[in-house]
Structure formats: structure tokens, C-alpha cells
BALO-881324 format. One line per 4 residues: number of its first residue (from 1); for each residue z, x, y of C-alpha. Coordinates in steps of 0.05 Angstrom, whole numbers, m for minus. Each point is the difference from the previous one (the first is absolute). Example, Ala and Ser with C-alpha at 12.3 -4.5 7.8 and 13.67 -1.06 7.14 Angstrom:
BEGIN
1> 156/246/m90 ~ m13/27/69
***
This chain:
BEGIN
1> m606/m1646/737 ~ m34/m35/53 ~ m61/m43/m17 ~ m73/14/40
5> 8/47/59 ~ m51/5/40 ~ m34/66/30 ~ m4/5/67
9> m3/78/6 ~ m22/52/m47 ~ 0/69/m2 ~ m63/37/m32
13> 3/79/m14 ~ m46/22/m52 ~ m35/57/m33 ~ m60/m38/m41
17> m34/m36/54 ~ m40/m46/m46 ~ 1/m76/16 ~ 46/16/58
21> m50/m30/58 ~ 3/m60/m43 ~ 63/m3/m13 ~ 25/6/81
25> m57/m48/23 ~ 29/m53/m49 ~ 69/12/30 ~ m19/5/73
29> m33/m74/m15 ~ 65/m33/m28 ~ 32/27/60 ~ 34/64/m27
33> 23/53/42 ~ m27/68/m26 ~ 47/62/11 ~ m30/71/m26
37> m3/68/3 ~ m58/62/3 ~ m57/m4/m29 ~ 16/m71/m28
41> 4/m37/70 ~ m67/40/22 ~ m31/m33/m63 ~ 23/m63/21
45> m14/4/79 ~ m74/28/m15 ~ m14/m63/m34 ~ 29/m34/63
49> 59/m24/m17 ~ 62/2/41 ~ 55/45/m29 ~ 75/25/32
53> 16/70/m27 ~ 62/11/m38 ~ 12/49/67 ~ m1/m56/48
57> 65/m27/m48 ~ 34/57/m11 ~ m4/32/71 ~ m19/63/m32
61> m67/34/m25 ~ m29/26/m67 ~ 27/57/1 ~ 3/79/m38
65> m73/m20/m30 ~ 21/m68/m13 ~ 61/17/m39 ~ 33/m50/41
69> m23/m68/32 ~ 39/m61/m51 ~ 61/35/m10 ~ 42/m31/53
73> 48/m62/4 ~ m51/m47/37 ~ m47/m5/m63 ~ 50/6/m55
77> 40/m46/33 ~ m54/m52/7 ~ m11/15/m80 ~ 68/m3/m12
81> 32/m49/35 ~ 24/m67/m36 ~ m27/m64/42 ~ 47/m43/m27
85> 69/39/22 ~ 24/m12/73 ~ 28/77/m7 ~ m68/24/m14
89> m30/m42/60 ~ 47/21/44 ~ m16/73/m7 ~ m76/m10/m2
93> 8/m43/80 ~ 61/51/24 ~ m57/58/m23 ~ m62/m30/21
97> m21/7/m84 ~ m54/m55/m19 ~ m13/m28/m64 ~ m63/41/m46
101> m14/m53/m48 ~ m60/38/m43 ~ m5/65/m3 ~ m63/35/m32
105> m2/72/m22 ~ m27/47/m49 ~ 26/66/m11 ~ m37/70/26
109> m43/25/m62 ~ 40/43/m33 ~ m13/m14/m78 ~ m81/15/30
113> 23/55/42 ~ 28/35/m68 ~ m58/m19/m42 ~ m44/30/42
117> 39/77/m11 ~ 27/0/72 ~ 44/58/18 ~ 72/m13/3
121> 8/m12/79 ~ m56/m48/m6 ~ 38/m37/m55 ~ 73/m7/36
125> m37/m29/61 ~ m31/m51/m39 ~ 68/m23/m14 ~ 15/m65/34
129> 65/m13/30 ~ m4/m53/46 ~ m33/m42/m40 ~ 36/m2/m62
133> 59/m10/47 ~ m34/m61/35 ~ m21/m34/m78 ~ 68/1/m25
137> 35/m22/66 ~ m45/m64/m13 ~ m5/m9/m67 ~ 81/2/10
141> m9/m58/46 ~ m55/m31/m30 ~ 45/m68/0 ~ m36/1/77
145> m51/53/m7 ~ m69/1/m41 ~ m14/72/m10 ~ m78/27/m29
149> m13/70/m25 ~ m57/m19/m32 ~ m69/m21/31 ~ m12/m41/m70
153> 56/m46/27 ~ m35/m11/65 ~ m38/m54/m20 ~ 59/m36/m32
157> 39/10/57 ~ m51/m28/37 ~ m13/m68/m40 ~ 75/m12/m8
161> 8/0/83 ~ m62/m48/m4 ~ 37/m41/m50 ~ 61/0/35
165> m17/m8/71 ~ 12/72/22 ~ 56/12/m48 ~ 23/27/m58
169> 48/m28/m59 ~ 57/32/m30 ~ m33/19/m70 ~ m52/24/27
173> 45/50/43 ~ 29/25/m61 ~ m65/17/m25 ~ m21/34/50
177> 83/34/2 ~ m24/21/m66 ~ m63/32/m1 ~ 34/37/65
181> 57/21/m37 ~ m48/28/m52 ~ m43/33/43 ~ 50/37/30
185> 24/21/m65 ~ m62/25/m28 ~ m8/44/68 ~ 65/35/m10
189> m9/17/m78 ~ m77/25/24 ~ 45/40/49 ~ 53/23/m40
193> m47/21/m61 ~ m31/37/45 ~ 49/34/29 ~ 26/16/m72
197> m66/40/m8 ~ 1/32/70 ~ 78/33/m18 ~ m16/18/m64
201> 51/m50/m35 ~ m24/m16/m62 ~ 58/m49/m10 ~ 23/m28/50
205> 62/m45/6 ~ m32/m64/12 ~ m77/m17/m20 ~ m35/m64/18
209> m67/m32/m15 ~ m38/m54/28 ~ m63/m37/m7 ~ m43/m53/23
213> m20/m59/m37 ~ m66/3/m27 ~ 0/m63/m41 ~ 50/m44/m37
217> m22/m3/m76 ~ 6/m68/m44 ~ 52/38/m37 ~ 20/70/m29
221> 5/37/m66 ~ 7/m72/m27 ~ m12/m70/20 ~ 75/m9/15
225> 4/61/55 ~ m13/m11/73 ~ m37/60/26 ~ m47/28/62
229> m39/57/12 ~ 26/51/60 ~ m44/54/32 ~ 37/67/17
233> m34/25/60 ~ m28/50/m35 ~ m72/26/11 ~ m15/20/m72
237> m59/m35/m36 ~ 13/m55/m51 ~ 26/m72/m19 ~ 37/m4/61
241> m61/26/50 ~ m58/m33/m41 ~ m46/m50/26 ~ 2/m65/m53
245> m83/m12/m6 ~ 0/m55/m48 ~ 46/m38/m53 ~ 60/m39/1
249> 72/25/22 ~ 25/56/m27 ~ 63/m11/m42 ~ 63/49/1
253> m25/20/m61 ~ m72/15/22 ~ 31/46/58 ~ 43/40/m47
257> m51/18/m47 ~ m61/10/53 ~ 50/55/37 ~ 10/35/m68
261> m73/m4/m10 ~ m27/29/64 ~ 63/50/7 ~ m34/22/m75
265> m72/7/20 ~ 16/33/64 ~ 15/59/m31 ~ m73/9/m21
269> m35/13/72 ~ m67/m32/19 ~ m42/67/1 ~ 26/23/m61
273> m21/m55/m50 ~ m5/m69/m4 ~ 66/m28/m38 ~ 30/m68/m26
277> 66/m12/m16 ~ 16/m72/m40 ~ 68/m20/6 ~ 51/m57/m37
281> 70/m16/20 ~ 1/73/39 ~ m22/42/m52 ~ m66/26/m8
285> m40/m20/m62 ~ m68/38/19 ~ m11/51/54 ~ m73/36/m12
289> m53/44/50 ~ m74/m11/m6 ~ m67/25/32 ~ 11/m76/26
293> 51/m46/12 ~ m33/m52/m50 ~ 9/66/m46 ~ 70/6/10
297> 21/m60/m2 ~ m37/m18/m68 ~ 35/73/m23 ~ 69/m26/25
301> m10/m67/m39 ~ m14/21/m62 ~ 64/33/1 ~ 40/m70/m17
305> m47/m53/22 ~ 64/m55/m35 ~ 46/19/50 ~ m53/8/60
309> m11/m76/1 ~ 30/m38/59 ~ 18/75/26 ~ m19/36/64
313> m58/43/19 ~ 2/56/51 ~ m50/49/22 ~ m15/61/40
317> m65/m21/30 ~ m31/m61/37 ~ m16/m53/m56 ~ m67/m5/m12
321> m51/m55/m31 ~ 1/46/m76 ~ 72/m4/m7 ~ 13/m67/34
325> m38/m36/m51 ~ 31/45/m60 ~ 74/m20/23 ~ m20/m84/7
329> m17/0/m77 ~ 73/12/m12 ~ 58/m44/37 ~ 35/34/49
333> 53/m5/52 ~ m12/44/57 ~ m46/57/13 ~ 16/45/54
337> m44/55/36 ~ m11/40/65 ~ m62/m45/7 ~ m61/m47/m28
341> m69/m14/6 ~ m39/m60/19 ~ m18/m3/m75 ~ 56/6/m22
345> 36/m51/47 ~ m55/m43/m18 ~ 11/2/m78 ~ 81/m9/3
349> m23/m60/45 ~ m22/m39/m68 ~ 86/9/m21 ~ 46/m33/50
353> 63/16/m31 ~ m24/77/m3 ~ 50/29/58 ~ m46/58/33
357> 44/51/44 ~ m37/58/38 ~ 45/56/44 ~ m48/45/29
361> 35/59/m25 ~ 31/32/m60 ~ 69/14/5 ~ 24/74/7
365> 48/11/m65 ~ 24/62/39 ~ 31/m30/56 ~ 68/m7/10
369> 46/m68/16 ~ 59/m32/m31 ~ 1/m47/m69 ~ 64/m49/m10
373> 23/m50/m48 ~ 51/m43/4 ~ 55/0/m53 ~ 71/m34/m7
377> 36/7/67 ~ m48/53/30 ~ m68/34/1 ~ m30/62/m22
381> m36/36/47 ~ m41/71/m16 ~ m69/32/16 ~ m64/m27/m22
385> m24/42/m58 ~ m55/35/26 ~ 6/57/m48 ~ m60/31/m19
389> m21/59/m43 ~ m70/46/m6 ~ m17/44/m56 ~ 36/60/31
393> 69/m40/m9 ~ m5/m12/m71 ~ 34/50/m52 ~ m44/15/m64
397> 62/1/m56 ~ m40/3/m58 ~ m45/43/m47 ~ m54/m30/24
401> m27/m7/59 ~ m39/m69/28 ~ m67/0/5 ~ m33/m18/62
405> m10/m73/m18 ~ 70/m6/m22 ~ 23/12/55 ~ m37/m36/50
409> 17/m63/m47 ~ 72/33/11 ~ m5/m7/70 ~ m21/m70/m6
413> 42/m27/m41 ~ 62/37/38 ~ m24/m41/51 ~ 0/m72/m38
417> 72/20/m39 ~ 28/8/68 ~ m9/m81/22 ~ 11/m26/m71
421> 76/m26/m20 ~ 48/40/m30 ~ 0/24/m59 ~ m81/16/7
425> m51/26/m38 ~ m65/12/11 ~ m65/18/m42 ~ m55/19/38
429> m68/22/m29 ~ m66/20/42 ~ 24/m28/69 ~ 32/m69/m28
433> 64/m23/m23 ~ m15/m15/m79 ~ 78/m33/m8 ~ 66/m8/41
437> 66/m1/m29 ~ 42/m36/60 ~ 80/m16/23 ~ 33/12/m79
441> 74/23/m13 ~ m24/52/m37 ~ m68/57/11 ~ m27/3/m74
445> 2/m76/6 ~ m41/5/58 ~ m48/51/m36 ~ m4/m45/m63
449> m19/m63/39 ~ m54/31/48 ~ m31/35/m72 ~ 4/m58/m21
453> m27/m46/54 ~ m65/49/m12 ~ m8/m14/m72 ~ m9/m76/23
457> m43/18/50 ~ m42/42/m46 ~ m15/m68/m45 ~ m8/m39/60
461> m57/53/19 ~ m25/13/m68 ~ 6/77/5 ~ 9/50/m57
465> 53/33/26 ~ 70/m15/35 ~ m15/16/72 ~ 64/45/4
469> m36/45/m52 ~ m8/64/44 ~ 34/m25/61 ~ 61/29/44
473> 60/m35/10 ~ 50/m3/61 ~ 68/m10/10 ~ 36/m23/55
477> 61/42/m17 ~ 17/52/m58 ~ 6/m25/m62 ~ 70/16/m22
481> m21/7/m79 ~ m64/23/m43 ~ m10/m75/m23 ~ m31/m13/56
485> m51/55/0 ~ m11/m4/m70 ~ m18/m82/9 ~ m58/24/48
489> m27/56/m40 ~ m16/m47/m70 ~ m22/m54/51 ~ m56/53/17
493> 27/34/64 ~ m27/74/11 ~ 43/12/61 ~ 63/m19/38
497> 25/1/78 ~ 71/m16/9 ~ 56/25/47 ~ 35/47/m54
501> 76/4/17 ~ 35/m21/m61 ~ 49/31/m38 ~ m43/2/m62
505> m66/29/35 ~ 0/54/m43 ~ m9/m44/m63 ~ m53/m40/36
509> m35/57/14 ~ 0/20/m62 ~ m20/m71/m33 ~ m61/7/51
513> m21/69/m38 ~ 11/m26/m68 ~ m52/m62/26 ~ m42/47/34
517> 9/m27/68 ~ m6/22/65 ~ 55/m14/44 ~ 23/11/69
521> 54/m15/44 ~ 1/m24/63 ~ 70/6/29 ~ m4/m70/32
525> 15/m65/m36 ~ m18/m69/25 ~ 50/m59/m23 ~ m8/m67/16
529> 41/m50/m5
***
């Protein structure tokens, strides 16, 4: 490896034009040599700077709509070639090759070119080929050649050269090899994912993901765990896409359960009602509508106000002043919302530590996209679960039928069951959750602990009556025996919504009629793990 080389000639070629004037002016005044192609060296000659095209090198033009222009020996030779063997320097003098010592390039806009539903034609000729070619030819070399793919590294690149007198020092090459190598990565999975979807392969031999840092975290799960945050690419509202308004640095922690939280109250749309969904260690310990948000998230609350301390707050509507000041008399982590008010903004201004996230936008929990996990030696990959269900889907298997505002609290808490961990149970009464039974080995356990989480939160309240008297119940999938059932109907449930399935449906069924319970089936269930 040598030690500083300098630059002397550079090539630029890039789609994103930002800082690129800059970027050339502060070369052309150290004394580099631009080199460029299209719409690039335009850029760069507008703003009056003198530039040789990559046709003037290669003794051929852009040509087949710019298909070709840096394929050919006299750039990736200059990329290529190793300064310090006499081999390599004879071939560059015997072929008239000379040295490209930084080369600058970001890749055509494909990942934007899918996001924004192009048609398939549009999509392969956003496919870059040249210059992922270019990148790893020098990253490869990048014991002679700084390469940039980013324009964040601009500057850097820019304040190194000042520190070095026009050069550029070995670890900072391999930085820069690094990000390249990255880059070009990341391009081929967004390429190859796509291409999955585009030939109907819904498992393809080889999958790859990629993301971009976001920010490095103090630590993980636990003190002891290194950890950063990655963004995906994707477009869909959330975590990732929110702007940070106030409060300190999110922890891994905080990002976890703030995705589970506004993944859980975007399946209540804006115009339908407002909605709050409370969240702890990624389950949800109070999800509630209102005629306000201040009203649903007092409903939501009240449904285990224990565990919602230090939790996470998410809501389907701009925060407003009402609700702002309801959440600060409790402590909180993060609350997360398509928007908020000057009052409210104002009022979380009085807690420093109170991390406020707004997205714009709910996210759609019927769109499509991949989930993974990582597990010993692999990863899983499958769909998102964007299942949904309406009252024509659901089965009425009982003697009775639901009454009209069973099932709308049917519906609902369908909805919560489906984003709470495995085994789940739900009891839902007059549009809130009234106790949550979350991640047990076994379902009646579930059943007993949510019943019984409401009987704490009926002293805590001072009411005369367990809240799951006259609610429904949901579960997330069939419950394989009567105990279950029978567990929900003396803790007060009137009605039940589960997948239905199991072997033993017919003796659920019938421990539903001996209750005097409405039940239906839905036909979907909704683990997670």
C-alpha cells in the first residue's frame, strides 16, 4: 500500500448533481484535471470550468443512448492500473493509458425510478452499468485510487486533500474502497429484488439486503451490544422516514418499539377515528379510539396505565395542544405521529428528554414488501402481513349471532390481536382494549393474565365492575381447546373472533353456546413471533 497519492486527474460522472459545481471548482483550483461525461461535464462547463470528455480519451462517443461511453480500456485502465509495477507502467506508456486517480460517481436512480411505479422498460434502463463497473475497478485499486459515490463524502474528501497537500492517505482510501464496495452492493440486491418481483420468483436462489446507515446507537438490546440503525430505501412512513422534532437520541430500543407502535395505529386511518396505540417492549398495552385524540389516548391508558410508563405513544392524527399536555403528566419515551401543532410542539418543549417523531403519513397496512430476521446461519424472509378482513369474511359459528357493537369491537380488536406477540389475547370493550394477554407458551394463560391485568386495572380506576364484563375477545389463532374459551367467558366476555381451524372446533363451538357467546371465524390467523 502506497502512502499519500496525490490526484492529479479525476474523473466525474454522476446522476445527483448536488454539490457537484463545488466539488469541480475545488479540484480545478488544486490543479486537478477534470475528465466527464453527458450531462455531468455540461454541469461542470456551464459553471465555467474546463472539462475533457471521457470521448476525447476513449476515441469513441456516448453511444446507443449512452449505453456506452466508460466501458473501454483507456478509463479502466487508468482505474486499474497499479503505479507501483513497471509491468503496469509499461502498458499504460506502450497504450497511451493515463493515470485516473479519483473517480466520482453515483449510480442512475433506479431504487427512485421503482418507487415511483415505473413501468418495467423504464426500470431496466435505470440500471447502471458503467458505473458500477467504474466503482469497483477503483475501489479494487484503491491502494492508488480514492473513489466517492456519495456526495456526503465530498466534503471529507475535500478537507483531507487540504490536509494533505492535494492528496489522499491510505486509510482514508479504504474508507472510501468501502463505502464503494457497499454501494455497489446495495444497487445490485435493489436490482435483483426487483427483478425477483418482475419474474414472478417468489424465492429466488440468492436474496440480498442492504441499507444505509442512519445512525450508530450507544449500544443494542443491552449495554454490552454494539449496534446502528440502517434505512431500507423504502418509501413507507415510519421510524425509519420520520423527522426527529425534539428529545435526545433514540436508542435501539426506542426504534423497535416506536415501529411496532406506529405499524399498530396505522391500521386505524385518519378519517375514520382518531386512535392511540401505547406500546412496551413491542407489545401493545393500550390501543383505544375517541371523538379526540386526548380521548383515546386517556381510553388506551386506562387499559394498564403500570405497564404504559416509560412506553411509547403513537397516533393517527397530528398531535395537538389537548393531548400533548395529557401524555407529559406521564413519563414517556417517544411519541410518534403523522404531525403536530405549534401547541403542542410548544408544550413537549418544557420535557427535553421527551423524543417527538412526526412522518407525515400513516402507513398503508395493506401494502406489500418483504419482513426478515436473522437466525443461526441464515435469514427468514416472507411477505409482510398485510392481511386484512371485513365483516363479509367472517363466519358466524354459533347460536348466536353478534350484535352490531360486537362486532365492530370484533373488528377492532382483530386489528390489535394481529400486532400483539404470540400467543395473544385480546379484550376489547366499546372501541378500547380493556386487557392484553401477550407472547405466553400457552393461550388460556394468555386469557387468564389479560382478565386478569383488568381486574387490577379495575381497582386502579375504582370501577364496579371488571372492564372485561361484557366485552369481546380476540385471538390471534384458534384456540386448540375449550379452556381457553371458557377462561374468557367467566372473565365477562360476550363474544369471540378467532381464526377457527382446530381440530377440536366443534367443542369450542359448542363451549361458546353453553356460555352464550357469539363467535365467528375468520379464516386468517395472525402469529407473531
Amino acid at each position: 500500500m502506497t502512502d499519500q497519492t496525490p490526484i492529479r486527474r479525476a474523473l466525474l460522472s454522476v446522476s445527483d448533481k448536488t454539490g457537484l459545481v463545488d466539488l469541480g471548482r475545488a479540484l480545478a483550483t488544486q490543479g486537478v484535471e477534470l475528465l466527464s461525461t453527458g450531462g455531468t461535464a455540461k454541469a461542470l462547463r456551464d459553471a465555467g470550468l474546463l472539462v475533457r470528455d471521457v470521448a476525447d480519451v476513449t476515441g469513441f462517443p456516448e453511444m446507443m443512448d449512452g449505453r456506452v461511453k466508460t466501458l473501454h480500456p483507456a478509463i479502466h485502465g487508468g482505474l486499474l492500473a497499479l503505479r507501483d509495477d513497471p509491468g503496469h507502467r509499461a502498458a499504460m506508456e506502450g497504450h497511451g493509458i493515463a493515470a485516473i486517480d479519483l473517480l466520482v460517481v453515483n449510480l442512475y436512480p433506479f431504487e427512485e425510478t421503482v418507487a415511483k411505479g415505473a413501468d418495467f422498460a423504464t426500470c431496466v434502463e435505470n440500471i447502471d452499468i458503467g458505473g458500477p463497473a467504474m466503482i469497483r475497478a477503483a475501489a479494487k485499486n484503491h491502494a492508488h485510487v480514492s473513489v466517492v459515490v456519495d456526495v456526503a463524502d465530498y466534503a471529507p474528501l475535500l478537507a483531507e486533500m487540504e490536509a494533505m497537500g492535494g492528496a489522499t492517505s491510505p486509510g482514508f482510501r479504504r474508507q472510501l474502497a468501502q463505502t464503494a464496495f457497499a454501494r455497489t452492493a446495495a444497487y445490485d440486491a435493489a436490482v435483483s429484488n426487483w427483478m425477483a418481483g418482475a419474474a414472478d420468483v417468489a424465492t429466488p436462489r440468492r436474496r440480498a439486503f442492504a441499507g444505509t446507515l442512519a445512525q450508530p446507537l450507544r449500544y443494542g438490546e443491552n449495554p454490552h451490544q454494539a449496534a446502528a440503525f440502517y434505512r431500507d430505501g423504502s418509501t413507507r412512513p415510519g421510524v425509519a422516514s420520520a423527522m426527529q422534532i425534539q428529545g435526545k437520541e433514540l436508542s435501539y430500543n426506542n426504534i423497535n418499539d416506536t415501529d411496532a407502535a406506529f405499524e399498530l395505529v396505522s391500521e386505524f386511518a385518519a378519517d375514520d377515528a382518531a386512535a392511540c396505540a401505547i406500546i412496551k417492549h413491542a407489545n401493545p398495552c393500550g390501543v383505544a379510539r375517541g371523538q379526540t385524540l386526548a380521548e383515546a389516548f386517556g381510553r388506551a391508558f386506562d387499559c394498564d396505565r403500570t405497564s404504559a410508563f416509560g412506553g411509547i405513544i403513537a397516533l393517527n392524527r397530528a398531535l395537538d395542544g389537548e393531548t400533548a399536555r395529557a401524555i407529559t403528566e406521564i413519563f414517556t419515551e417517544v411519541v410518534i405521529a403523522p404531525g403536530a401543532d405549534e401547541e403542542a410542539r410548544a408544550i413537549f418543549a418544557a420535557k427535553k428528554n421527551l423524543r417527538l417523531l412526526v412522518t407525515d403519513a400513516l402507513a398503508d397496512p395493506a401494502a406489500g414488501g418483504l419482513a426478515w430476521r436473522q437466525v443461526g446461519g441464515g435469514f427468514l424472509v416472507q411477505e409482510r402481513d398485510n392481511g386484512r378482513i371485513t365483516p363479509a369474511d367472517l363466519r358466524v359459528v354459533t347460536r348466536r349471532q353478534p350484535e352490531a357493537d360486537e362486532l365492530a369491537d370484533m373488528l377492532f380488536a382483530w386489528r390489535v390481536a394481529k400486532h400483539v406477540k404470540s400467543n395473544a389475547i385480546v379484550y376489547v370493550k366499546d372501541g378500547a382494549t380493556v386487557g392484553i394477554g401477550a407472547g405466553q407458551m400457552s393461550r388460556v394463560d394468555s386469557t387468564r393474565i389479560a382478565a386478569r391485568k383488568a381486574q387490577d386495572m379495575a381497582g386502579v380506576l375504582g370501577l364496579d365492575a371488571v372492564p372485561t364484563q361484557g366485552s369481546v375477545v380476540a385471538s390471534d389463532a384458534f384456540f386448540p381447546f375449550a379452556d381457553g374459551l371458557i377462561t374468557a367467558a367467566e372473565a365477562g366476555a360476550r363474544a369471540v373472533i378467532q381464526p377457527g381451524g382446530s381440530m377440536r372446533d366443534d367443542e369450542v363451538i359448542a363451549a361458546a353456546d353453553a356460555a352464550g357467546l357469539a363467535m365467528v371465524f375468520t379464516g386468517m390467523r395472525h402469529f407473531r413471533h
